[in-house]
MIGU-926106 format. One record per atom (N, C-alpha, C): residue in one letter; x, y, z. Coordinates in pm, whole numbers, padded with zeros to 5 digits, always signed. Layout:
AXYZ/...
This chain:
X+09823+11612+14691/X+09884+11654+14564/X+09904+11534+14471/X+09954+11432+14519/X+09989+11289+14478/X+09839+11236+14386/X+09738+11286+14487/X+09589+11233+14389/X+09563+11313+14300/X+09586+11397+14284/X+09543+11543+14184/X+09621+11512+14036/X+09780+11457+14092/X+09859+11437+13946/X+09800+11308+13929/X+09772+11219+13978/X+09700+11092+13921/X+09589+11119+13829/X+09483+11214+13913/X+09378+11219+13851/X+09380+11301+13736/X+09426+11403+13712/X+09472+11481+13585/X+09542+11390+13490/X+09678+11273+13548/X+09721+11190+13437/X+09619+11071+13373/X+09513+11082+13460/X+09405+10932+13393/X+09325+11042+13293/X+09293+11194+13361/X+09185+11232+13309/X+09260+11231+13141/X+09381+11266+13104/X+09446+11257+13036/X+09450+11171+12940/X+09468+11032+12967/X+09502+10895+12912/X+09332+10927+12875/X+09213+10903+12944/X+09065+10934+12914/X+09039+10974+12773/X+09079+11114+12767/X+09041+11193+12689/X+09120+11132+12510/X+09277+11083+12574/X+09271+11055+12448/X+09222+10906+12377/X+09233+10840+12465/X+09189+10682+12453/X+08990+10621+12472/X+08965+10746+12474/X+08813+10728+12502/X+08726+10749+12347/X+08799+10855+12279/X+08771+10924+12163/X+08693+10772+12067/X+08609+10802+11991/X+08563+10705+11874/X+08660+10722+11747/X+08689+10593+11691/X+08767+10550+11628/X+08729+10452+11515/X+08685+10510+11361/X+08708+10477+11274/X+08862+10424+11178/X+08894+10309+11225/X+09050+10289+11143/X+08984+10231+10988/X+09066+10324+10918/X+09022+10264+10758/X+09114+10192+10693/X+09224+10183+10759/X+09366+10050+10681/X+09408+09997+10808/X+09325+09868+10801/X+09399+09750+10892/X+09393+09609+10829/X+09530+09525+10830/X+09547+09393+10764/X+09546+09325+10871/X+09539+09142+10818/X+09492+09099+10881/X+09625+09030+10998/X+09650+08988+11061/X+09774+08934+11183/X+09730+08780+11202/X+09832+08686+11273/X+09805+08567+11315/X+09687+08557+11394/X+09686+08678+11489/X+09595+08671+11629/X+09484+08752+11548/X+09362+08708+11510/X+09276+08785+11521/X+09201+08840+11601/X+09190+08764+11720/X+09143+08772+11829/X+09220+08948+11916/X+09318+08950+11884/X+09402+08958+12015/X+09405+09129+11972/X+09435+09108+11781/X+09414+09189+11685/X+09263+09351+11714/X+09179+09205+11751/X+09043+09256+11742/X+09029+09373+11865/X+09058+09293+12001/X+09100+09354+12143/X+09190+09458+12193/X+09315+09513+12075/X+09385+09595+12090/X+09315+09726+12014/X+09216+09700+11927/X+09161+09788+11808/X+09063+09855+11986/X+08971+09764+11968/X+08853+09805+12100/X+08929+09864+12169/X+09068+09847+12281/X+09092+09871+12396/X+09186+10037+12340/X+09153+10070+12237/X+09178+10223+12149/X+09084+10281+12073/X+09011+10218+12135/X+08830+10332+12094/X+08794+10314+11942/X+08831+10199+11856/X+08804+10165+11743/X+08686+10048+11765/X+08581+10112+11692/X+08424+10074+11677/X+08423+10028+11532/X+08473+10081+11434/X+08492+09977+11279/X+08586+10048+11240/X+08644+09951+11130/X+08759+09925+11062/X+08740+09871+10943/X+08849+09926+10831/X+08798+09846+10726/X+08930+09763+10627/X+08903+09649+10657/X+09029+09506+10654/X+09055+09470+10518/X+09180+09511+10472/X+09204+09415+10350/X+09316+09316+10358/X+09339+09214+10324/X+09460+09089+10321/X+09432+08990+10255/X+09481+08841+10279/X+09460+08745+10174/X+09325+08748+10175/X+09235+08624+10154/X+09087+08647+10089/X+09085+08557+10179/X+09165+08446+10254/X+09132+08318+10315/X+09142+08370+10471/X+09271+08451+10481/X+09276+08505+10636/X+09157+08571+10664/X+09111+08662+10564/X+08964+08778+10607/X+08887+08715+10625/X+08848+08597+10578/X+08728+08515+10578/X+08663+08471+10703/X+08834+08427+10806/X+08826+08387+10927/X+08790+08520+11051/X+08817+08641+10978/X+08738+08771+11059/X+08608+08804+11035/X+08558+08687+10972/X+08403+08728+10952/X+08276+08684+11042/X+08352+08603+11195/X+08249+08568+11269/X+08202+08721+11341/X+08130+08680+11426/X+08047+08828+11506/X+08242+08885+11599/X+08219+08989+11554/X+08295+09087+11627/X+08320+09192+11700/X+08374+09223+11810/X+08261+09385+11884/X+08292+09501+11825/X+08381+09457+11698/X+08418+09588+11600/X+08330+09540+11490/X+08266+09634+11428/X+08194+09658+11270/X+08316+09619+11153/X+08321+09549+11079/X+08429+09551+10988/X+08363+09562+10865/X+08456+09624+10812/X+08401+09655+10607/X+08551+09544+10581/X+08515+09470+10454/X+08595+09381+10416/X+08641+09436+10291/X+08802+09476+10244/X+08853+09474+10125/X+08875+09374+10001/X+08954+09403+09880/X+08976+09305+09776/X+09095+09403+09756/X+09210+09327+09817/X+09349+09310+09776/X+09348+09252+09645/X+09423+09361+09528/X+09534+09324+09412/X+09581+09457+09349/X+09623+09415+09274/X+09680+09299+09194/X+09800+09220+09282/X+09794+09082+09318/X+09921+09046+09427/X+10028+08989+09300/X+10155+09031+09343/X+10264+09010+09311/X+10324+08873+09261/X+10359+08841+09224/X+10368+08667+09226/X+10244+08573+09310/X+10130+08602+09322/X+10009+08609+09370/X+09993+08563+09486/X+10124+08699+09581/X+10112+08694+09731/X+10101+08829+09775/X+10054+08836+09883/X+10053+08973+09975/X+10208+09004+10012/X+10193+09140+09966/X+10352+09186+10009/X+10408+09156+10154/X+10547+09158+10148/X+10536+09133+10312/X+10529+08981+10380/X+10489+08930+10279/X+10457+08761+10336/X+10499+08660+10213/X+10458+08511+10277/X+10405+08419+10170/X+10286+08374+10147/X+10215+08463+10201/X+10074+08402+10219/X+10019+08439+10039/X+09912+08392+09969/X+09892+08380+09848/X+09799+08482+09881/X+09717+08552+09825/X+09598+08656+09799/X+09491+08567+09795/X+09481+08475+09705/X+09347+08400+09658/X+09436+08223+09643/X+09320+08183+09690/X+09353+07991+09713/X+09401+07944+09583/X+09363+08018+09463/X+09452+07949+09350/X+09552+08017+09316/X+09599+08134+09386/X+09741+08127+09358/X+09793+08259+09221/X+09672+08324+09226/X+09666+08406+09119/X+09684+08569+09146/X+09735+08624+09056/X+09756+08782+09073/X+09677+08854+09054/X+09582+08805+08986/X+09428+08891+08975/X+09293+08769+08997/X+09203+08864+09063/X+09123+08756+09089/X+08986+08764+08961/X+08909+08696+08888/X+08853+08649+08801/X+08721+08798+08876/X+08716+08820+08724/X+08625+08987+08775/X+08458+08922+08769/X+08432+08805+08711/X+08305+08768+08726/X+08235+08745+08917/X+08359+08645+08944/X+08387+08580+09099/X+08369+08707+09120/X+08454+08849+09132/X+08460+08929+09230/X+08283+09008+09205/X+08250+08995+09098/X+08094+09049+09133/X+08024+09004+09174/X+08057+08834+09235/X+07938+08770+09240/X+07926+08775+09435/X+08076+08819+09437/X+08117+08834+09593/X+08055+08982+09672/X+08081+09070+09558/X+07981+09179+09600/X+07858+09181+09636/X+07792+09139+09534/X+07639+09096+09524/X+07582+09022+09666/X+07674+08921+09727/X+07630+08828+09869/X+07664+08879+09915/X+07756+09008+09916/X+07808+09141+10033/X+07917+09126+10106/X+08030+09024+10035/X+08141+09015+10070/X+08258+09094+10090/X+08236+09182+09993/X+08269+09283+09978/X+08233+09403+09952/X+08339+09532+10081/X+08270+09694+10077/X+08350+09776+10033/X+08449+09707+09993/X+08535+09814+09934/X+08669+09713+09843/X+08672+09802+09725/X+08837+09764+09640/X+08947+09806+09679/X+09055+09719+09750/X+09196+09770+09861/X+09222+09695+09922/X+09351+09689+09933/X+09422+09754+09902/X+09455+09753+09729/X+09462+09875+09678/X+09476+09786+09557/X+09645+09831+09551/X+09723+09724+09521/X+09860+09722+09520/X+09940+09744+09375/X+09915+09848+09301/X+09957+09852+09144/X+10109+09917+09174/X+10174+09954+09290/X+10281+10021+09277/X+10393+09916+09317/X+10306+09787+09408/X+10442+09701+09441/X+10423+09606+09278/X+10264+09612+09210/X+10287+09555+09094/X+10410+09636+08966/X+10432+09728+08997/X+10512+09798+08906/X+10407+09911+08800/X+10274+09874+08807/X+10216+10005+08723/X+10157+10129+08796/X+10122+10176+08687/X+09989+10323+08742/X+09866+10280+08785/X+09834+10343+08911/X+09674+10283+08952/X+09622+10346+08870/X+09629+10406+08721/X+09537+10427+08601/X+09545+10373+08490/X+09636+10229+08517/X+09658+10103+08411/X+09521+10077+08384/X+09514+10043+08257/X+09371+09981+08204/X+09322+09822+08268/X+09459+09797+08314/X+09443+09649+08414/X+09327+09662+08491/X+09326+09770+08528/X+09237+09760+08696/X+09098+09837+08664/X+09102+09900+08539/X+08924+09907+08494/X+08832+09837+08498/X+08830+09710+08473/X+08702+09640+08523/X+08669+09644+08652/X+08790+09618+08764/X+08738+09618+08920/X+08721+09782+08915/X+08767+09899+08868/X+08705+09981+08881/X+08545+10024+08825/X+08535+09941+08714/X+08404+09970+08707/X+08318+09901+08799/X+08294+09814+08820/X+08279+09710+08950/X+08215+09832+09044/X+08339+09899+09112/X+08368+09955+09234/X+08234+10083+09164/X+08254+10187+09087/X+08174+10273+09057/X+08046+10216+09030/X+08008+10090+08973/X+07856+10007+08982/X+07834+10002+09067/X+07831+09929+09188/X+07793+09908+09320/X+07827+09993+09414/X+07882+10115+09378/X+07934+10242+09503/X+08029+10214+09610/X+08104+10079+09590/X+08199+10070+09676/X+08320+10175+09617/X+08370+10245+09767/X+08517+10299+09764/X+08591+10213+09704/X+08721+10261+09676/X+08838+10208+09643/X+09003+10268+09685/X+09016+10219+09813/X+09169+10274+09845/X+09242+10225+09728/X+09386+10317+09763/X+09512+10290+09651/X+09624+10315+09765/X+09703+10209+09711/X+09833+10216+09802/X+09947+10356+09738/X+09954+10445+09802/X+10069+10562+09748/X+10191+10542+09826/X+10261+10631+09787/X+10418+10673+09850/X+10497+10588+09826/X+10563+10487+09963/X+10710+10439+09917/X+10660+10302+10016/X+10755+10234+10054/X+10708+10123+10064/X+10842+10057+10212/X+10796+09994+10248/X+10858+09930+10384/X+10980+09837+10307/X+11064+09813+10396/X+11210+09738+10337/X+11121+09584+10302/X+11175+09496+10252/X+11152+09337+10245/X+10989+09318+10209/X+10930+09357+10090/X+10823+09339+10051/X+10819+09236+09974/X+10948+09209+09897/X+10912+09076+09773/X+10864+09088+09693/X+10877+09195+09638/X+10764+09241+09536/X+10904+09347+09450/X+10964+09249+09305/X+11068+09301+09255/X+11046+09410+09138/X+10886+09358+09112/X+10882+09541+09000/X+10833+09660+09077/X+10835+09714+09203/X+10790+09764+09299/X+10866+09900+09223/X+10782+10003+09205/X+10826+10158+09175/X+10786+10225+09219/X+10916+10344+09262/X+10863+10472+09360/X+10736+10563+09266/X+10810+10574+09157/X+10779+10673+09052/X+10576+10623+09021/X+10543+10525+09072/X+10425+10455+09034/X+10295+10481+09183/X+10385+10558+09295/X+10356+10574+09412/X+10301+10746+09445/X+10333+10800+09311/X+10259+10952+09335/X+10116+10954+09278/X+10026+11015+09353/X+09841+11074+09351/X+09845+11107+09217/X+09939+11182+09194/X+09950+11275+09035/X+09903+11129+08931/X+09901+11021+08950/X+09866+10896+08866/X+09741+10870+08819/X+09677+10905+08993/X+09526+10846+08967/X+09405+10970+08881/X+09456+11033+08816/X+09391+11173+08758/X+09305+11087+08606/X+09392+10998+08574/X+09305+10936+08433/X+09197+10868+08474/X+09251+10755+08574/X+09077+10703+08639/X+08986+10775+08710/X+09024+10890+08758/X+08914+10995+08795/X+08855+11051+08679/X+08875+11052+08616/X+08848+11124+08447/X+08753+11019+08389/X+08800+10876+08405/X+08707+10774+08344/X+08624+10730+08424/X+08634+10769+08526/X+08506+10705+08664/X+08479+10841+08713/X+08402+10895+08693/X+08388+11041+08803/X+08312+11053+08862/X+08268+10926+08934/X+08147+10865+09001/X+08216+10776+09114/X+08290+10745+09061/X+08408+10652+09194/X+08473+10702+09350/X+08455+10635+09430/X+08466+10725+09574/X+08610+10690+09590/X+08726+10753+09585/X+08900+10718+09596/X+08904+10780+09711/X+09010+10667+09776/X+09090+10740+09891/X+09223+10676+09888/X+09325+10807+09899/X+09458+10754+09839/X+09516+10715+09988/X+09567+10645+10052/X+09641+10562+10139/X+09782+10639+10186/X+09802+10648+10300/X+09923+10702+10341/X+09960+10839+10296/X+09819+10910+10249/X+09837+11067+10225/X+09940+11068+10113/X+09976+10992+10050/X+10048+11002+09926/X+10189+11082+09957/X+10267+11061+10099/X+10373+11081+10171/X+10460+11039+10058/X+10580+11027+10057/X+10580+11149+10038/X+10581+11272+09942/X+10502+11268+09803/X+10418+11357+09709/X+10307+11397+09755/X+10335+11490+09882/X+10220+11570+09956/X+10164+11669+09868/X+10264+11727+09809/X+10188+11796+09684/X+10091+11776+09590/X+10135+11695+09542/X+10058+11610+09462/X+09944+11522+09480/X+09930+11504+09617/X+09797+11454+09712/X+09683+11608+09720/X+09761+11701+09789/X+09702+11807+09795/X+09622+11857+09670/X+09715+11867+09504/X+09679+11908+09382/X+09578+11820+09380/X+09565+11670+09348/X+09403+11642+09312/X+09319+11631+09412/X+09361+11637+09498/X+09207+11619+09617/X+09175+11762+09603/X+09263+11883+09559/X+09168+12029+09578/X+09125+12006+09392/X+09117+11976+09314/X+09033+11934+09196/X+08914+11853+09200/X+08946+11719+09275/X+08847+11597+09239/X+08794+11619+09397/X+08673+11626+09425/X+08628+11644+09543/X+08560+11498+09603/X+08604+11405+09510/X+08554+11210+09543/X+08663+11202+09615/X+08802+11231+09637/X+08918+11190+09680/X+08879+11213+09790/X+08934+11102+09865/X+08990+11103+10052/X+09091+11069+10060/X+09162+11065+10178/X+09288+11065+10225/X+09338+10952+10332/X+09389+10859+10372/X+09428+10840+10520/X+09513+10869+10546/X+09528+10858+10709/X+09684+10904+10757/X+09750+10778+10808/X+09714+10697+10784/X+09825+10612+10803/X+09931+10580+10740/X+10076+10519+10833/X+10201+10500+10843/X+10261+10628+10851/X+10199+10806+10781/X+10248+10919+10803/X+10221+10909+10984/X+10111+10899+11062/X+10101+10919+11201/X+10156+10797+11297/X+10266+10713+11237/X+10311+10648+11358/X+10480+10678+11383/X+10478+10704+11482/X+10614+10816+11508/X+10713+10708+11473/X+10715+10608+11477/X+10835+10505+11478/X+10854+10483+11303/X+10829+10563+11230/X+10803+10518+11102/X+10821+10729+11089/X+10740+10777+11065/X+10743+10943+11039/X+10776+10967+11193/X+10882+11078+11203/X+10900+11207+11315/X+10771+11281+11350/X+10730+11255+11489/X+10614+11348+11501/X+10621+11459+11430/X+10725+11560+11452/X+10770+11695+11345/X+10706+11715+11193/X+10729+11546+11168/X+10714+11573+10998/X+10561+11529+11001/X+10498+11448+11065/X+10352+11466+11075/X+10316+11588+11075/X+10355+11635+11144/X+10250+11714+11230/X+10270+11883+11084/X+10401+11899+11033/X+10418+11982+10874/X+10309+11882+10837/X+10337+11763+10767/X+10245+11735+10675/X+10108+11788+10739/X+10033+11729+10840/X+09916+11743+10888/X+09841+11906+10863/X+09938+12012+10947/X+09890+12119+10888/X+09905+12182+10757/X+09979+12116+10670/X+09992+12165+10529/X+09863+12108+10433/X+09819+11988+10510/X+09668+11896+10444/X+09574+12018+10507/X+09546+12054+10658/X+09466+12151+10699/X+09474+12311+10623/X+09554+12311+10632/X+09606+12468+10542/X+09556+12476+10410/X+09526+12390+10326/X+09522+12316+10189/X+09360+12325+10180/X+09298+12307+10273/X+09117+12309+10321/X+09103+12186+10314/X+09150+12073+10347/X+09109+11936+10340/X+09031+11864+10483/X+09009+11896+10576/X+09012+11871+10692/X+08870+11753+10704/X+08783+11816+10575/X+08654+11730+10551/X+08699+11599+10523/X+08812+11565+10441/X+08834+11446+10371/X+08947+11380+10426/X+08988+11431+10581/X+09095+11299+10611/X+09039+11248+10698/X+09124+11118+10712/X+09088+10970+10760/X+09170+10914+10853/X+09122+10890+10957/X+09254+10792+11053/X+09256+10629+10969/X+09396+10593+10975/X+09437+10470+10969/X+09588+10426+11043/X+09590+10279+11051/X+09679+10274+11126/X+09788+10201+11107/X+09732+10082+11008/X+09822+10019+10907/X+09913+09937+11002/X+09816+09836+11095/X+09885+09769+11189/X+10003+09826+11249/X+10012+09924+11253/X+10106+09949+11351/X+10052+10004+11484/X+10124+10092+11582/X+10091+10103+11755/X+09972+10169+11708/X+09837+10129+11728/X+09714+10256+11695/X+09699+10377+11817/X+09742+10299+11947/X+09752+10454+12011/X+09818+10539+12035/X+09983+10481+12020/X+10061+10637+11928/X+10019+10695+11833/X+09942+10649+11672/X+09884+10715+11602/X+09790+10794+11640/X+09678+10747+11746/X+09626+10832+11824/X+09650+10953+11871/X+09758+10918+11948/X+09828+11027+12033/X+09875+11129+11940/X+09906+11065+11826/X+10012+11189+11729/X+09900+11304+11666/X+09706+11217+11679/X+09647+11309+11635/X+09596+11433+11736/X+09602+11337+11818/X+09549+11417+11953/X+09680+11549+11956/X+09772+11513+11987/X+09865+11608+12071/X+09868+11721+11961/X+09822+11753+11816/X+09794+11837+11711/X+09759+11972+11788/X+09824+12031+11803/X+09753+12143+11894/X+09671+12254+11809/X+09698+12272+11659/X+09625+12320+11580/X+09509+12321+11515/X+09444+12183+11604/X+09311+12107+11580/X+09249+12152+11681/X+09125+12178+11624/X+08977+12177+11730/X+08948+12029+11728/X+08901+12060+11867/X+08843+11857+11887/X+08689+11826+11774/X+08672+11908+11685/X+08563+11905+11603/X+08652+11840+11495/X+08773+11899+11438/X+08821+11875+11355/X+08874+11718+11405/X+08937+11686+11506/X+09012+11547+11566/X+08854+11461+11553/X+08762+11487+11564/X+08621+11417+11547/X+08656+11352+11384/X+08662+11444+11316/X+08643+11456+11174/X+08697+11342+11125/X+08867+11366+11193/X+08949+11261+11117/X+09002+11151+11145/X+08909+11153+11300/X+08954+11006+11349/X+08802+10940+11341/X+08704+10956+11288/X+08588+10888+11272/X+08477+10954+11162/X+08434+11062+11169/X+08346+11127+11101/X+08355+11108+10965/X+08489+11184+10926/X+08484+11201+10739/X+08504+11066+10676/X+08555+10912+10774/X+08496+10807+10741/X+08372+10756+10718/X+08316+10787+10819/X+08125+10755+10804/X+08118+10820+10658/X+08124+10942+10650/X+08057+10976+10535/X+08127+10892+10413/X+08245+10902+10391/X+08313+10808+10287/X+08267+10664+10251/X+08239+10627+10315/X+08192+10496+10358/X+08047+10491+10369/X+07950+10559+10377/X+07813+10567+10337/X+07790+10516+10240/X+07699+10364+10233/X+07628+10314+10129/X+07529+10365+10070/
């Protein structure tokens, strides 16, 4: 009997830790290494990294994860929230839009993101961020946006809730309607308002990260949000992320979904990334 509950509890741990794993929000940590090994040892095959420009640089040797590399801004006093680390070596809040095309072009970059306009204090449909959006719609790179609310001790003093709802990004969808968006953290909590333009603008994607790590959201309130995104017909356009936090509780929180077909748990822990992410 003793082997039977073993083997049912591994077949268990298996099923959920075996799964393929697209994470689409991960920053960068001291340990990259160690970083890299906790992603693998949770069935994450690529990921796609935004942080300072100097830390990412150092994740660019061969890795047994695929990485897509971001362009963090606008930074705040021209640091990454959360830290003192600077965004860019000179120290600046926006980085020079010539430089950033010329970084595309040698393939430095696959995507615009995090882009941080809510700890900057504006609308991610400020005219600020049109050039890197045109950028992003020229060369077909995505562009995450940071939504919702924000972790205690960011350092970042024009930081607004009111600058953190989806309902924002409707003007740059209007002026780019060619641009691939995916709003960050499901736009928690203006679920509504995530829901209203992604069932309009059919470029929008979604991730679930910081909504799927229980130590941060109540499994409970995942798991409302989760089926209110499924209920909504979105199931094509969400995204696992994990947003450095535990990735296989986030895991677990997708797995244990009992309202999901494992077609759909395919979808949103790897699939509707590939396609998003198709060059």
């Amino acid at each position: 009997m003793k082997k039977i509950i073993l083997f049912l509890f591994l077949l268990g741990v298996f099923n959920v830790y075996s799964q393929k794993v697209f994470d689409t929000h991960i920053h960068g940590e001291k340990d990259p290494s160690a970083q890299m090994l906790q992603l693998e040892n949770s069935g994450v095959y690529k990921a796609a990294i935004s942080t300072s420009w100097d830390l990412q640089n150092t994740y660019r040797k061969k890795n047994s994860i695929e990485l897509l590399y971001g362009l963090m801004l606008p930074c705040p006093n021209g640091k990454v929230p959360y830290g003192d680390r600077f965004c860019f070596s000179d120290g600046k809040e926006w980085p020079d839009i010539k430089w950033v095309e010329e970084q595309i072009k040698i393939g430095k970059i696959d995507f615009i993101g995090e882009i941080l306009n809510q700890y900057y204090g504006i609308s991610p449909s400020d005219k600020l961020l049109y050039p890197y959006y045109e950028l992003a719609e020229k060369y077909n790179l995505p562009v995450g946006i940071h939504s919702g609310l924000a972790g205690p001790n960011h350092g970042c003093p024009n930081f607004r809730v009111s600058m953190g709802s989806p309902i924002l990004m409707e003007d740059l969808l209007l002026k780019f309607p060619k641009l691939k968006v995916w709003i960050m953290h499901a736009g928690s909590p203006f679920l509504e308002d995530t829901i209203g333009i992604m069932s309009v603008y059919q470029n929008v994607y979604t991730d679930i990260s910081v909504i799927s790590n229980p130590y941060i959201v109540s499994y409970d309130d995942f798991r409302a949000t989760m089926k209110r995104l499924i209920d909504a017909g979105l199931e094509n356009r969400l995204m696992f992320g994990s947003d450095n936090g535990d990735i296989k509780k986030a895991i677990e929180s997708v797995d244990k979904l009992d309202f999901l077909s494992l077609e759909q748990k395919e979808k949103i822990l790897h699939k509707n990334a590939e396609h998003f992410f198709k060059k």
